[in-house]
KOLMI-716244 format. One line per 4 residues: their letters; for each residue x, y, z of C-alpha. Coordinates in nm, 2 decimals. Last residue first. Layout:
! residues N
A	X/Y/Z ~ ... .
END
This chain:
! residues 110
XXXX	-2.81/-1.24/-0.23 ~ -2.92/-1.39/-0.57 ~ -2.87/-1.15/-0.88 ~ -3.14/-1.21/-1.12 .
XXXX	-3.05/-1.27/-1.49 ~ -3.18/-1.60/-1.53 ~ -2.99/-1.73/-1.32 ~ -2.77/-1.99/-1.48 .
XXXX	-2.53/-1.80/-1.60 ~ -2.65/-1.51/-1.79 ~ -2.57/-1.25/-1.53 ~ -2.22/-1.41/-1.45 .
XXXX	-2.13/-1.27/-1.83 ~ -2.19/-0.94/-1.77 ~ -2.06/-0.94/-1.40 ~ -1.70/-1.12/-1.53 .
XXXX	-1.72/-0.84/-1.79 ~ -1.77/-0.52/-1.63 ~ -1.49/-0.64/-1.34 ~ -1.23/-0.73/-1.62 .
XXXX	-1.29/-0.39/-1.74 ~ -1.26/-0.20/-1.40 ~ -0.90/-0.40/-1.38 ~ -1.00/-0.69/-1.15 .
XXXX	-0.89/-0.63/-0.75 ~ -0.62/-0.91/-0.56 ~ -0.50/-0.64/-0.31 ~ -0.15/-0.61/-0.26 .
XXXX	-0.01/-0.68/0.07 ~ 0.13/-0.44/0.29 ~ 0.42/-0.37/0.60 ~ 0.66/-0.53/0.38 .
XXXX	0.62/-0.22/0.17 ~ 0.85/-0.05/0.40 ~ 0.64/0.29/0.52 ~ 0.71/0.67/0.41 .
XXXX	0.85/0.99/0.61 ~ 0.83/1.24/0.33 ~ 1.14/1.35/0.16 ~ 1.36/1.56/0.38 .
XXXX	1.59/1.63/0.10 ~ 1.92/1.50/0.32 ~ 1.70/1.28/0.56 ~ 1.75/1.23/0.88 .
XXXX	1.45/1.49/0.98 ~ 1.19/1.24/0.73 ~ 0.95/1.56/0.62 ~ 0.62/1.52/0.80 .
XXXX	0.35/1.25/0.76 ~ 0.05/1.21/0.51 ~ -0.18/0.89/0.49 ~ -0.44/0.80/0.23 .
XXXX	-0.26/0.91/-0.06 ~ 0.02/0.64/0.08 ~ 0.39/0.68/0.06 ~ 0.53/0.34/0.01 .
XXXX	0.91/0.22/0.07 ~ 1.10/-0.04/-0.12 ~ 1.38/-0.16/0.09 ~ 1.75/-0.18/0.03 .
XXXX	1.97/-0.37/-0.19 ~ 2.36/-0.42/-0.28 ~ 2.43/-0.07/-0.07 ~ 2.73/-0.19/0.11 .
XXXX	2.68/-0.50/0.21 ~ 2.29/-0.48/0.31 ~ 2.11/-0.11/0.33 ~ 1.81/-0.16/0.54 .
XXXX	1.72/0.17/0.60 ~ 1.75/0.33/0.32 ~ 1.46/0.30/0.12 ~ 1.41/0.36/-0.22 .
XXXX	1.06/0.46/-0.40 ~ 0.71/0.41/-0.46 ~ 0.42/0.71/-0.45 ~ 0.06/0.76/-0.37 .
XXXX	-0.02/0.37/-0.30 ~ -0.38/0.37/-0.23 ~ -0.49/0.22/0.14 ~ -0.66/-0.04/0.30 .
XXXX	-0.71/-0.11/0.66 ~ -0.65/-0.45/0.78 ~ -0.37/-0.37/1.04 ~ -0.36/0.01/1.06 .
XXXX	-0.15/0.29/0.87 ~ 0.02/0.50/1.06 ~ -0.04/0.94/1.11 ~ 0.15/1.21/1.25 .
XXXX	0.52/0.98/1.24 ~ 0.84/1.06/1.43 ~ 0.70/0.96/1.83 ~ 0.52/0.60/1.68 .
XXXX	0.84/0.56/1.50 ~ 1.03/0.62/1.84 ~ 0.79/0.39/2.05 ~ 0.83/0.06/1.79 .
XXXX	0.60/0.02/1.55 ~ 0.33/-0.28/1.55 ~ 0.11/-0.22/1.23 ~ 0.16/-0.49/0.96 .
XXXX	-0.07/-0.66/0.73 ~ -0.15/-0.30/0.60 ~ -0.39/-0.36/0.28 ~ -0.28/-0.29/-0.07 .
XXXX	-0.47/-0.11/-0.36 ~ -0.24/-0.01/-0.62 ~ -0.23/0.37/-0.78 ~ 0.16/0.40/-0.83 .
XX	0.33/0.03/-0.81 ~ 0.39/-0.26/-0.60 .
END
């Protein structure tokens, strides 16, 4: 996932003491715009070998995380989204281009 994706929240069942830290959470089938990506902590396995990847969304803005050391922005596991499968804005131009000469003489059929 990176800077500027589209992904939609799969995810949306937070337990009573997230729902208590957070202002705002993202919904189950809602999309959103990735703002930023960066490290979790809170899945740290054997001693720091991975951790999560957390999202902050431009759609969403939450408080400064209190147990953190630079009170970054309280952010969401990426597991909680799936990426959108969008064409590039050129891709997009072209597939309708050439779908307009494809056997309808031009004419969009709704």
């Amino acid at each position: 996932m990176i800077k500027g994706q589209r992904v939609v929240c799969i995810n949306d069942t937070f337990p009573d003491l997230i729902r208590t830290l957070y202002q705002q959470l993202p919904v189950k089938g809602v999309t959103y715009t990735i703002r930023e990506v960066f490290l979790g902590r809170e899945k740290i396995v054997k001693v720091g070998d991975s951790a999560t990847v957390g999202l902050l969304l431009v759609e969403l803005v939450n408080a400064p995380d209190p147990f953190h050391a630079g009170k970054q922005e309280l952010g969401f596991t990426s597991e909680r989204f799936a990426p959108l499968e969008e064409l590039p804005p050129e891709e997009l131009a072209e597939e309708t281009f050439s779908g307009a000469d494809a056997g309808h003489g031009g004419h969009w059929m709704n």
